[in-house]
N, C-alpha and C positions, 0 to 999 in steps of 0.2 A: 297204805299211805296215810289213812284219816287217822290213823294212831301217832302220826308224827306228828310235831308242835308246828305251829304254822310257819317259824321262821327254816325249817323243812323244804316245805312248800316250796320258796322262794327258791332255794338253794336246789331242788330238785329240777324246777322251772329253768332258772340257767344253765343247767347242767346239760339238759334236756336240749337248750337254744346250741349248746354247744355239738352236740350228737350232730341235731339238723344241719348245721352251719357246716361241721366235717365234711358230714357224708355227702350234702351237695356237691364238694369241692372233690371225692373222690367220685360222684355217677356220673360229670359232666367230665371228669379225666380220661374216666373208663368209656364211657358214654352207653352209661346201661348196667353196668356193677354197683355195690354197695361198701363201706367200709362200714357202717354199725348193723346196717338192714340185713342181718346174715338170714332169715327167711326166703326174702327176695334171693340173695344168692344162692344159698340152697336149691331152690326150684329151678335159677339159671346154673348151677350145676348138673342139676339130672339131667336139663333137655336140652342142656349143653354135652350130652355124654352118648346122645342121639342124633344131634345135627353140628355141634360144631365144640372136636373137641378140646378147639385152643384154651373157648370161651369156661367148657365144665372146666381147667388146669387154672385158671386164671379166680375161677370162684371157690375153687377147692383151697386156693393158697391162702386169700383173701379168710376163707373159715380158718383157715389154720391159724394163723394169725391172728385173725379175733378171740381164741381160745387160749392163748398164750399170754396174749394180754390181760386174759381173763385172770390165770394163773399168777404171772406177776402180779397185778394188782390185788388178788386175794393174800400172795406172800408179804406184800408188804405193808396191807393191814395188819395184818398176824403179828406181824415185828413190832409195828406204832398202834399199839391198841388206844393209848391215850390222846396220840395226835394222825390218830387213823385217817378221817379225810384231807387234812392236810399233807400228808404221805401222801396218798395216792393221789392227788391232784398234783403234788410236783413231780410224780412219776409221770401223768399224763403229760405235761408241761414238758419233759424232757423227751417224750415220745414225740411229740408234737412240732419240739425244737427240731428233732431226728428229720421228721419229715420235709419239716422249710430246708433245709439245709441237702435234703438229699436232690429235692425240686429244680436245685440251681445248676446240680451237679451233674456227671457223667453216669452217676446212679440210678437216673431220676426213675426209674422203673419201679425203684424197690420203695418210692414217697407211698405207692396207696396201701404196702402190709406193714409201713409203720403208721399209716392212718389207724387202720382198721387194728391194729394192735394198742392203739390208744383209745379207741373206744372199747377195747374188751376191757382194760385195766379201769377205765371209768365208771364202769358198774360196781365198783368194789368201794367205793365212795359209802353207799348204804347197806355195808356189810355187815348183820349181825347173828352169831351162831355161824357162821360160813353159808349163809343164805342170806339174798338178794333182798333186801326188805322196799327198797325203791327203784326198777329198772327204770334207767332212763335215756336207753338208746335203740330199746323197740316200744311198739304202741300198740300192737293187735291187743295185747291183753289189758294194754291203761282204757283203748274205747271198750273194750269188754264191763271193765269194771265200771268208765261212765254211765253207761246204757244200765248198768243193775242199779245203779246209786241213784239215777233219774228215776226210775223206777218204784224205788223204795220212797223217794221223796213224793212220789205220786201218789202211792198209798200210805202217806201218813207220816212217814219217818223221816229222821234227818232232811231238814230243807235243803240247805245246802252242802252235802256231803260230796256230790259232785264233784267243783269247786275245785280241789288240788289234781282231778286227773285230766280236767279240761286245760288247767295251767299247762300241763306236764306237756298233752299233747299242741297246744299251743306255742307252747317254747320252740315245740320241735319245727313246726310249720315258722314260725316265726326265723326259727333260725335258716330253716333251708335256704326259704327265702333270700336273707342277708348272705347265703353262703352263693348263692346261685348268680346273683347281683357283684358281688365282691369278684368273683372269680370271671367271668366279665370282661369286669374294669383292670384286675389287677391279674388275672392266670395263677403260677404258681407261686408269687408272692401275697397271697391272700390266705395261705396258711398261716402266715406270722401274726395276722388277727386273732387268729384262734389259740395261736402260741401265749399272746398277752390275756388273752379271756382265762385263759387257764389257770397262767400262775398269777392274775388277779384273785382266780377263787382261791388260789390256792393261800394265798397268803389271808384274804376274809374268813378262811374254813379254823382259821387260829385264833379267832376272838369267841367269845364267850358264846356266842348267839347262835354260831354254825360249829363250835368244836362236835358235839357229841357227844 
């Protein structure tokens, strides 16, 4: 991430606010699931496949889902190599619409694998080489790389090199927060917050400072 220009940063940091703010609004749905946390679901699939096995079916689909999202959103960088994250961010945006729209409906089951399919496709945002150069919808490995970067600034090196993975993880908390708050207040009309967050970025990802 310290290889990217700082106006990066930023655009990682909301990206990041955006994950948090999702996934709040699919754990307090699910009440105990993930739509970006696919770690956490993971582990609530194995011990869901020992004690309860609605809950492993239910985080199995949720993975599935995030991995599909993954795939579209890596397709349709490949296609916009020029206006790559803006692609993918009005693919998010339409994923996102999927989900407000599904929340109101007789559907509403299938709102959290178009959540969690919107955050797989939002990794594909920092897509170079067909590799992830910014995730920013898990964290184990961004506090990993905090704690090494504090570290090296302890001994000597880069002062503040930290700095964009504290954002990262920040955003995210930042956003849970707003998502946890929002949903609340508003239930499942508080996805269309994140619907405007989206294609806000998306349409900023098309000026000179976030194209790429």
């Amino acid at each position: 991430m310290v290889r990217h220009p700082r106006s990066d940063w930023l655009l990682a940091a909301c990206l990041s606010w955006l994950a948090g703010y999702v996934d709040a609004l699919g754990f307090l749905r699910m009440g105990g699931l993930f739509v970006s946390f696919m770690s956490g679901n993971s582990t609530r699939l194995a011990v869901g496949l020992v004690r309860d096995p609605a809950v492993a079916r239910l985080a199995a689909g949720l993975v599935g889902a995030f991995i599909v999202g993954v795939i579209l959103g890596a397709l349709v960088a490949g296609r916009r190599p020029r206006r790559q994250r803006a692609a993918v961010l009005a693919l998010v945006t339409l994923l996102l619409g999927g989900a407000a729209i599904l929340s109101g409906g007789t559907a509403a089951r299938w709102t959290v694998f178009a959540l969690a399919m919107a955050m797989g496709a939002e990794n594909a945002v920092f897509l170079r080489d067909g590799e992830v150069s910014i995730g920013v919808t898990y964290m184990t490995g961004t506090l990993v790389k905090l704690g090494q970067r504090i570290a090296l600034a302890l001994r000597g090196g880069a002062r503040w090199g930290w700095v964009p993975y504290l954002l990262l993880w920040g955003g995210l908390i930042a956003g849970a927060v707003t998502g946890a708050v929002a949903f609340v207040h508003a239930g499942g009309m508080s996805i269309w917050i994140a619907v405007i967050v989206a294609g806000v970025l998306s349409l900023m990802s098309m000026t000179p400072m976030w194209r790429g």
